[in-house]
MARKE-550106 format. One record per residue (C-alpha): x, y, z negated; residue in one letter. Coordinates in steps of 0.5 Angstrom, whole numbers, padded with zeros to 4 digits, always signed. Last residue first. Example, Ala and Ser with C-alpha at 12.3 -4.5 7.8 and 13.67 -1.06 7.14 Angstrom:
residues 2
+0027-0002-0014s
+0025-0009-0016a
***
This chain:
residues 637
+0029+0067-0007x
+0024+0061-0006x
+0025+0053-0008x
+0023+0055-0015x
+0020+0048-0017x
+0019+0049-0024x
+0023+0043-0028x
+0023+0036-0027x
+0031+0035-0027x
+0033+0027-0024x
+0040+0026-0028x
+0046+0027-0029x
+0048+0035-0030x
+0052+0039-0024x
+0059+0038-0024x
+0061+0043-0017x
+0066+0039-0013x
+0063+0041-0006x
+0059+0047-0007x
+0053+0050-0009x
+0054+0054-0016x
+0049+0051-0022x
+0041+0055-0021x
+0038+0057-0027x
+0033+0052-0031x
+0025+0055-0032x
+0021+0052-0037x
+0017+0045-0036x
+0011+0045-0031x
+0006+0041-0033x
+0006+0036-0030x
+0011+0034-0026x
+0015+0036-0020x
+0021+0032-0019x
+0028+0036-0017x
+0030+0043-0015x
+0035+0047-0019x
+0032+0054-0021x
+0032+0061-0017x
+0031+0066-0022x
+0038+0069-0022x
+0037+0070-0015x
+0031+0075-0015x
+0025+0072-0014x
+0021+0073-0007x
+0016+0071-0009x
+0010+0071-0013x
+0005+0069-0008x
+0010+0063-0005x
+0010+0061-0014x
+0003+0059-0014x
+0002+0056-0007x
+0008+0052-0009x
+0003+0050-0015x
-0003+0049-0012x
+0001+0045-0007x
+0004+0040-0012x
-0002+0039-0017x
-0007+0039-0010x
-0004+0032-0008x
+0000+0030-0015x
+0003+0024-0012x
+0003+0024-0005x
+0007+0031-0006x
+0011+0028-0011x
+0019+0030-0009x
+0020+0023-0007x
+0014+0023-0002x
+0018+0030+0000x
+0023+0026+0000x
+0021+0019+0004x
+0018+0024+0009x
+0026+0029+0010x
+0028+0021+0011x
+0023+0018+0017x
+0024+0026+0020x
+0032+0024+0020x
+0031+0017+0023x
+0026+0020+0028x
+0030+0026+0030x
+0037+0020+0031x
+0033+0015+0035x
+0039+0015+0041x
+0038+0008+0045x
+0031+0008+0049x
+0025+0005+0048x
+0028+0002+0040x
+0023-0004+0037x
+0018-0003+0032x
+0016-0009+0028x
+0009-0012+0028x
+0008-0020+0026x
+0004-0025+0030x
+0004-0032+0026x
+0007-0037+0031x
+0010-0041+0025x
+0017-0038+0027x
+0015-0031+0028x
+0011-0028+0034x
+0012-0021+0036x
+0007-0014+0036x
+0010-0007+0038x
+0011-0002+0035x
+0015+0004+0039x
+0021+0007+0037x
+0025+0013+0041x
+0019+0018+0039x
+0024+0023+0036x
+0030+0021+0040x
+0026+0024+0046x
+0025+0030+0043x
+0032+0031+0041x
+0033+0030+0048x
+0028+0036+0050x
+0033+0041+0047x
+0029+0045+0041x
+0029+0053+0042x
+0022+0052+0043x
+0020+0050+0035x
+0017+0044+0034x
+0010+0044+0029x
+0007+0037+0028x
+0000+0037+0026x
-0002+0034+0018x
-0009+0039+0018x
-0011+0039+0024x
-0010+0045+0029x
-0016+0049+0032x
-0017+0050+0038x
-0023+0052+0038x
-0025+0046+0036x
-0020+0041+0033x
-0013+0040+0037x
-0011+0032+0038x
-0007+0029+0033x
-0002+0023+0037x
+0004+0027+0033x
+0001+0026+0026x
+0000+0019+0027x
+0006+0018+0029x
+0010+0021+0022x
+0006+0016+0019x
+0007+0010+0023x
+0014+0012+0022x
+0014+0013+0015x
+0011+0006+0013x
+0016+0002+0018x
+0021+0006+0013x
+0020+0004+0007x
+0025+0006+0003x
+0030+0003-0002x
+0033+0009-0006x
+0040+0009-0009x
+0042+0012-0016x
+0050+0011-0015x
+0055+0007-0019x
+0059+0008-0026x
+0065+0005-0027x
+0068+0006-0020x
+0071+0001-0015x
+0077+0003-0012x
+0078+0001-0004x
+0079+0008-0003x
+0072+0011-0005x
+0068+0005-0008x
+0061+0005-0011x
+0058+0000-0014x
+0050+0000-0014x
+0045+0003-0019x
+0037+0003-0017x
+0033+0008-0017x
+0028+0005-0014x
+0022+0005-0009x
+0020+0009-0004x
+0014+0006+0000x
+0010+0005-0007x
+0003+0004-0005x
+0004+0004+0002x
+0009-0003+0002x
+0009-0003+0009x
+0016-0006+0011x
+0023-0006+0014x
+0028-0004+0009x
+0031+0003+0010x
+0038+0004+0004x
+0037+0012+0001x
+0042+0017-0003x
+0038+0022-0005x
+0041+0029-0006x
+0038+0034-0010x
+0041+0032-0016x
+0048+0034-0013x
+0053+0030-0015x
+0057+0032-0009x
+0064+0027-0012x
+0057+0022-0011x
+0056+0023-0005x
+0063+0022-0002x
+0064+0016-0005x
+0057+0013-0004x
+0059+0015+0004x
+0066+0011+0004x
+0062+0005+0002x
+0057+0005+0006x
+0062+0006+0013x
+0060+0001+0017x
+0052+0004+0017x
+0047+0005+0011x
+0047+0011+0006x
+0042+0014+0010x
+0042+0021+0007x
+0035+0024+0003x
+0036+0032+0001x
+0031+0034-0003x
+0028+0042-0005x
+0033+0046+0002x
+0033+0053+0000x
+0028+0058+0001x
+0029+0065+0004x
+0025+0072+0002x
+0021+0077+0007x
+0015+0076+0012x
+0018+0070+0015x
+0022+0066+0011x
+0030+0066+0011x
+0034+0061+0010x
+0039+0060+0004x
+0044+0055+0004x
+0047+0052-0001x
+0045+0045+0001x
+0048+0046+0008x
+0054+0048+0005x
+0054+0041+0000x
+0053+0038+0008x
+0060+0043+0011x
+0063+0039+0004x
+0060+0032+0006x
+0063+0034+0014x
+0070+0036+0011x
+0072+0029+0006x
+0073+0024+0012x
+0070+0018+0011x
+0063+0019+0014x
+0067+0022+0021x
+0067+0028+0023x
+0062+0034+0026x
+0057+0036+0023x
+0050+0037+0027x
+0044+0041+0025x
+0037+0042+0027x
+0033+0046+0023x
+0026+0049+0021x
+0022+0043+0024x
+0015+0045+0022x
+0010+0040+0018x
+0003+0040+0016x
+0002+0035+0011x
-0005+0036+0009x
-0001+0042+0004x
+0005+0044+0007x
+0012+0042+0009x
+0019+0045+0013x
+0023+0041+0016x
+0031+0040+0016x
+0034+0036+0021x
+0042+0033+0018x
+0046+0029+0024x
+0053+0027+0020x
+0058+0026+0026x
+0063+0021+0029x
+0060+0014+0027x
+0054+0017+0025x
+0050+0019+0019x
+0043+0020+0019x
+0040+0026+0014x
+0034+0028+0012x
+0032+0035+0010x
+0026+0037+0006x
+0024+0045+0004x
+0017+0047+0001x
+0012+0052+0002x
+0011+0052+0009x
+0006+0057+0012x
+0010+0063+0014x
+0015+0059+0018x
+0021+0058+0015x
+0027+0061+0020x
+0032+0057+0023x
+0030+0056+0029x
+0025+0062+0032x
+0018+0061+0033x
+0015+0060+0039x
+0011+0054+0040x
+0013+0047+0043x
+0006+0044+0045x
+0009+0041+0053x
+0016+0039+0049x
+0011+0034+0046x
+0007+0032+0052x
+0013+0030+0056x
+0016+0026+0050x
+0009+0021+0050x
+0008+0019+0045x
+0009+0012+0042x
+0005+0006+0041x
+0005+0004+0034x
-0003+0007+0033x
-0003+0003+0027x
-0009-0003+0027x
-0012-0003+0020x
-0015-0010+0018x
-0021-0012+0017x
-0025-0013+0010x
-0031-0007+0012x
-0031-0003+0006x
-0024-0004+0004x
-0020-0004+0009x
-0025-0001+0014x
-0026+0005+0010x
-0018+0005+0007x
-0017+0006+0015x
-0022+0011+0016x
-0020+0015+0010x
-0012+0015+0012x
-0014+0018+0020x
-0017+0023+0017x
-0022+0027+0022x
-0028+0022+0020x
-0028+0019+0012x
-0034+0023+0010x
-0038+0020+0016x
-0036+0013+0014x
-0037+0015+0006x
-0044+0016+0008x
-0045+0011+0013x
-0043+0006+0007x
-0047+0010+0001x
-0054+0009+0005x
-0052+0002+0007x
-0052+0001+0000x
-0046-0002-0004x
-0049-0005-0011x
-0056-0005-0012x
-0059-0009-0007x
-0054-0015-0006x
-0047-0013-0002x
-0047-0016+0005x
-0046-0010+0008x
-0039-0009+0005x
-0035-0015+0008x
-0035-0022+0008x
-0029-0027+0011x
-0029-0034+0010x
-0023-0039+0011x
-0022-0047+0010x
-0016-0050+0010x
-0015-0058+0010x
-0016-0058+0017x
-0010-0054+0018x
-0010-0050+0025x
-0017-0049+0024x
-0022-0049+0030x
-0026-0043+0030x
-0033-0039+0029x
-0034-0044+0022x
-0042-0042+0020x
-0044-0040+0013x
-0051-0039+0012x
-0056-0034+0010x
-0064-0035+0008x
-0062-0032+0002x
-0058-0026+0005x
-0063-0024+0009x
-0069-0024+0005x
-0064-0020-0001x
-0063-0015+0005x
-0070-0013+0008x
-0069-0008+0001x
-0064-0003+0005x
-0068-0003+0012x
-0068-0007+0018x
-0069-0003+0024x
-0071-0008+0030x
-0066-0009+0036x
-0070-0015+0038x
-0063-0020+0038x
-0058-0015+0035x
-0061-0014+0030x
-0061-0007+0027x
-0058-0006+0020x
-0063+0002+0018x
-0059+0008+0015x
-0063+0014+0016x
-0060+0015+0008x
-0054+0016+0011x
-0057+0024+0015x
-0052+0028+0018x
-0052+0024+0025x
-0057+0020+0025x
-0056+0012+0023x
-0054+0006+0027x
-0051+0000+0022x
-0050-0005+0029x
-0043-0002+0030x
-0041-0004+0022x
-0043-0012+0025x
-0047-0017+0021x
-0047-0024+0022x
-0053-0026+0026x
-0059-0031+0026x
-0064-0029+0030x
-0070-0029+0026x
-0075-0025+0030x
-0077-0020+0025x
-0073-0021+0018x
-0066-0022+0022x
-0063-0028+0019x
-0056-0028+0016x
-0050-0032+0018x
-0043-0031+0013x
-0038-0033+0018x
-0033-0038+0018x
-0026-0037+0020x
-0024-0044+0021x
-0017-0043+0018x
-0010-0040+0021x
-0014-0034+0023x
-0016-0032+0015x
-0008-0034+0013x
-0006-0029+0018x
-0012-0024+0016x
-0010-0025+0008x
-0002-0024+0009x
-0003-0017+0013x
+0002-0015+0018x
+0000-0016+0024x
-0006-0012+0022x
-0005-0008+0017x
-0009-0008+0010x
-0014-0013+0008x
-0018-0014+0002x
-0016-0021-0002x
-0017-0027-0005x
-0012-0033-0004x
-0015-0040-0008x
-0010-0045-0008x
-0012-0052-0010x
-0008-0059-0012x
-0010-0066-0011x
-0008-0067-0005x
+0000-0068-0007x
+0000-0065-0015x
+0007-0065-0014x
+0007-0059-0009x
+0004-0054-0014x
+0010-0050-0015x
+0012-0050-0008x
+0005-0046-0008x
+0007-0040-0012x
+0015-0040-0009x
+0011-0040-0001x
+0006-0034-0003x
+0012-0030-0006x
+0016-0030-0001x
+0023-0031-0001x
+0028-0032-0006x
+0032-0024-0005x
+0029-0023-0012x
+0022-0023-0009x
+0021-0021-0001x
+0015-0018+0002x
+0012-0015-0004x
+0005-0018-0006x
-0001-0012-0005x
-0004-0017+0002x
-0005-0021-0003x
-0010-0018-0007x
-0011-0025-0012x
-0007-0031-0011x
-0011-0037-0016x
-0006-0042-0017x
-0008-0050-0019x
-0004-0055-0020x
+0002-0053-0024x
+0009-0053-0025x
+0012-0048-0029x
+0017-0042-0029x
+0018-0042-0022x
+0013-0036-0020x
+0014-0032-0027x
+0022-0031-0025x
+0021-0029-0019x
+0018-0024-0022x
+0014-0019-0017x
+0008-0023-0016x
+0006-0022-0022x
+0005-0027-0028x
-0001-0031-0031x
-0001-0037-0034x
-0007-0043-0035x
-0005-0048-0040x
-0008-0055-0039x
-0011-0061-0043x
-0014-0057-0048x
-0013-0050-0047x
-0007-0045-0047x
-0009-0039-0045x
-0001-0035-0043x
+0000-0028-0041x
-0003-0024-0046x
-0002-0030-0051x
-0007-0035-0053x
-0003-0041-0056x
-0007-0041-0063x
+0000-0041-0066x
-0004-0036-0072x
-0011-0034-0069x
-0010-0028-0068x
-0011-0029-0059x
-0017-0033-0062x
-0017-0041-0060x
-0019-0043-0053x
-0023-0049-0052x
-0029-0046-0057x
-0030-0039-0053x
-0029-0043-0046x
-0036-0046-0046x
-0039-0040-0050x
-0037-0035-0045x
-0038-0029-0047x
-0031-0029-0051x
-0026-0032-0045x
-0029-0029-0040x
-0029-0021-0044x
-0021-0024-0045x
-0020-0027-0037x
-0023-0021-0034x
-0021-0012-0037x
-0014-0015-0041x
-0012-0021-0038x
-0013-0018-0031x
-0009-0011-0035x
-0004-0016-0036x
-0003-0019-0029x
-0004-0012-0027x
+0003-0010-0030x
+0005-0016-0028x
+0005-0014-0020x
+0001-0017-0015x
-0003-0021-0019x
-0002-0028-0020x
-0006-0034-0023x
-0003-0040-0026x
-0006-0046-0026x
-0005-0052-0031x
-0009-0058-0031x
-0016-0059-0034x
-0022-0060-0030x
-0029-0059-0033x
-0028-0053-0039x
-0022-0050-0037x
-0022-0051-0030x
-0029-0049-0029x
-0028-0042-0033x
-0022-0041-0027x
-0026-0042-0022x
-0032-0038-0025x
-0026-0032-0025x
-0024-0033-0018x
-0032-0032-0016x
-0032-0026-0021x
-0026-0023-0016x
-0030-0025-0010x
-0036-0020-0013x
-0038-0016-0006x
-0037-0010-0008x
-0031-0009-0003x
-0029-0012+0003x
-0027-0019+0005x
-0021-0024+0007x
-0022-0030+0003x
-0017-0036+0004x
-0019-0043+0000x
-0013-0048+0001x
-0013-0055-0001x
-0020-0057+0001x
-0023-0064+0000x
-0029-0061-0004x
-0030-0065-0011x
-0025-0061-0015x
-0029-0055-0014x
-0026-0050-0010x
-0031-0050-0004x
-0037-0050-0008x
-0033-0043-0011x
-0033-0040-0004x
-0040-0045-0001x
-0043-0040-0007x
-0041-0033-0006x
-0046-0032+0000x
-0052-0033-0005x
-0049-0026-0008x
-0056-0025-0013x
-0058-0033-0012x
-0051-0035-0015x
-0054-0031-0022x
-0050-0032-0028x
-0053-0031-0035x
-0052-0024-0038x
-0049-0016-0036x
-0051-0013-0029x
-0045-0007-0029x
-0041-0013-0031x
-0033-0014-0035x
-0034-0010-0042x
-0042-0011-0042x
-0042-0018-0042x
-0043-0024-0036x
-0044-0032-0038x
-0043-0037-0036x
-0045-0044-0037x
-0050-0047-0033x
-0051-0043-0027x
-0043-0042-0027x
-0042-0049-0027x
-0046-0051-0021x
-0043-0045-0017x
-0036-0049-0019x
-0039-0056-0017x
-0041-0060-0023x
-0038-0068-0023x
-0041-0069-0030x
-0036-0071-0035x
-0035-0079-0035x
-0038-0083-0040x
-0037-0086-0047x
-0041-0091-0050x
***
């Protein structure tokens, strides 16, 4: 007699079915809703059996969403057959998620261990990026490749860390949208799950997605009076310099609730809708680090990494991205021009003052001019505007990029003895004149240019992308070879360069580490034009806010100039290597200064350091070698 499977929902066939080993669980063996009893209305909500068509999860980390994702998947496997595909944000972390969680549930589970043959099994169907199973096929890919987003139809998709997805894929779109276009034929039938921690506010996929829902909370009883509550960071109350005073106080009768009250809390927990959802078909949860079980993140542990994370602006919006699961809000609004020409200090232009240790410039083109402002930079990203310089005549013309060649050989002397040349140079390549601008830098062939296009955006992990090759046309002739161009992100640096501009002085005034330096003899327009911007939160076309920068007045000249002497440091690898790179300028400013046949080319810092390279002749027609050049640094003469 033949009988329909059991209608189990994903929490039930977890308890039944799943099993965690030592390679992918710090709590190796069967499945346990009751140890995150929060995580079972999610996986309830993906089964097949619940009407939702949209399951949106905004949350902290330590809080075992990806394992939730995985039970879904081993559901689908096993219960519900039908093509899914799971994206990561790129296809290297979808291999690495087949590698480190799909292959572990494959072989611990025995559900899915007798479903899906061995990856050496010959024609077994089980690649690193496909597992095919009776009745379906699961594919994974990166939201990077258009190509893997289109490539199949399928029912259901799991999109994990959105909030780390391009913008735009291959000039199709979204990556979002082409991953849910493909599941469009199943009708109601189709399920899509979208996980992640969230990054900027009005900017990150998660929370728009999270407030287009019901908004549900994860509500907890207080272990004196009972009053059900969801649990807020400001309620977390400890003595300063003592995390292990950490005690959650209900907001009710204000009583200390300690570390081990929260396995009570969490049992006697419920979700609750705290909105009207804009599609009834989409539900949303958000949780964040307080909830994570006995064992795992301890209110100890998050009121210290709190205190840890005090006076650095970077660390408090990682804490509150990944320990608390809401969005950072970017300080966009802009300082103000009268309290920055207030602050100038005395010291003389065209001199390196004696903390910098490297040398940046960026360069924005105009129609009538090149505007080239050259920083100096030190550990923490402390910076000193070195130079402010103009050069007449228009972009098409070959006697500015010469004057910028000489700019480039130029050596500026260093307070206490010695001089430095300038170590990367970014130039704005767009404007009406990019062709003519790609001819003209590479007839410089200098290798510490970096031609570079901005894009609008807040991809931190990688804010300047490429190199790319593009066509470059002098006189109306395209080239054979085409120029190295780099993407930055420019809304990225802005946010940043702001952030350091609104630093206050320490105690005794002392200044933090990331402060802005300006020189008195610079002219009060150019510090307008260095806060020229502002951000400012609009509404797209779906009603969802969004945050662009908008111009306050028209010149923007020092702002696009410190974005790319920024995107060249970055490229230099000072976000990269952290202490490596500034230990080793350190270094090097102790043992100069360095007779001028010593002085190498500068490029890419990367350890370790290869041998010394001499400097080739500056100047306009100079050959230099292709390529980026990663040699000791050598910026000091």
């Amino acid at each position: 007699m033949l009988r329909p499977p059991p209608q189990l929902t994903v929490s039930e066939w977890a308890e039944r079915h799943r099993m965690l080993g030592s390679r992918a669980s710090a709590e190796p063996g069967p499945w346990r809703t009751s140890r995150t009893p929060y995580l079972k209305d999610v996986m309830d909500a993906l089964s097949a059996v619940h009407p939702a068509r949209r399951v949106v999860f905004m949350k902290g980390a330590q809080v075992g969403a990806t394992e939730s994702g995985n039970n879904w998947l081993g559901y689908i496997m096993h219960h519900v057959p039908a093509p899914a595909l799971a994206v990561q944000p790129t296809v290297e972390l979808a291999k690495r998620f087949s590698r480190q969680r799909i292959d572990p549930l494959l072989e611990e589970t025995p559900a899915l261990r007798e479903r899906v043959a061995p990856a050496r099994a010959r024609d077994s169907g089980n690649t690193m990026l496909s597992k095919e199973f009776p009745g379906g096929i699961l594919v994974l890919t990166g939201a990077n490749s258009a190509v893997g987003l289109r490539s199949m139809t399928a029912r259901f998709l799991f999109l994990d860390e959105v909030d780390a997805y391009p913008g735009d894929v291959a000039g199709e779109g979204d990556p979002i949208a082409l991953a849910e276009a493909r599941a469009r034929t199943f009708g109601w039938r189709r399920k899509a799950f979208l996980v992640s921690t969230p990054t900027i506010a009005g900017r990150s996929r998660i929370e728009r997605e999270y407030l287009a829902s019901d908004q549900r909370r994860f509500f907890v009883p207080c272990t004196a009076c009972g009053e059900m509550q969801w649990l807020r960071f400001e309620r977390l109350i400890w003595e300063k310099g003592a995390p292990e005073t950490a005690r959650y106080h209900c907001t009710a009768c204000d009583h200390p609730m300690q570390e081990h009250d929260k396995t009570a809390m969490l049992s006697g927990g419920e979700w609750r809708a705290t909105a009207e959802g804009q599609d009834p078909h989409t539900v949303g949860f958000h949780i964040s680090a307080l909830y994570s079980p006995v064992g795992w993140l301890s209110w100890e542990q998050i009121a210290r990494d709190w205190e840890v994370a005090q006076g650095k602006p970077e660390d408090i919006k990682t804490f509150r991205n990944t320990v608390l699961g809401e969005t950072w809000q970017e300080q966009g609004e802009a300082p103000d021009w009268e309290r920055l020409v207030e602050r100038r200090e005395d010291f003389a232009m065209g001199v390196v003052p004696t903390g910098a240790l490297v040398l940046t410039a960026g360069v924005d083109v105009q129609d009538d001019r090149l505007e080239c402002d050259v920083w100096g930079w030190a550990e923490g990203f402390s910076s000193w505007l070195v130079d402010h310089v103009v050069i007449p005549g228009s972009p098409r013309d070959r006697e500015p990029w010469d004057e910028l060649a000489r700019v480039l050989a130029r050596d500026w002397p260093r307070q206490g003895g010695g001089a430095m040349r300038i170590a990367r140079l970014c130039v704005d390549t767009g404007g009406r004149d990019t062709a003519a601008v790609y001819g003209h830098l590479r007839r410089l062939r200098d290798p510490r240019i970096a031609p570079t296009k901005g894009i609008d955006g807040w991809n931190r992990a990688q804010p300047v992308q490429g190199p790319t090759a593009v066509d470059a046309l002098v006189n109306g002739q395209k080239l054979r070879r085409g120029l190295k161009l780099w993407t930055v992100s420019v809304s990225t640096w802005k946010a940043d360069l702001y952030r350091r501009l609104w630093l206050g002085r320490g105690d005794a005034e002392e200044l933090p580490p990331g402060w802005v330096h300006l020189p008195r003899m610079i002219d009060v327009e150019w510090v307008k034009q260095l806060v020229a911007e502002q951000l400012r939160t609009t509404k797209d076309r779906r009603g969802f806010a969004r945050q662009e920068w908008a111009k306050l007045r028209e010149r923007n000249e020092a702002l696009d100039c410190a974005v790319l002497a920024r995107a060249a440091l970055w490229l230099l690898g000072a976000d990269r290597y952290g202490e490596q790179f500034w230990a080793r300028l350190r270094d090097e400013a102790a043992d100069a200064p360095l007779r001028p046949s010593e002085l190498p080319v500068a490029g890419n810092i990367a350890p370790p350091s290869p041998p010394s390279l001499a400097a080739p002749a500056s100047g306009p027609d100079t050959q230099r070698p292709r390529g980026w050049l990663a040699p000791r640094s050598g910026w000091l003469r």
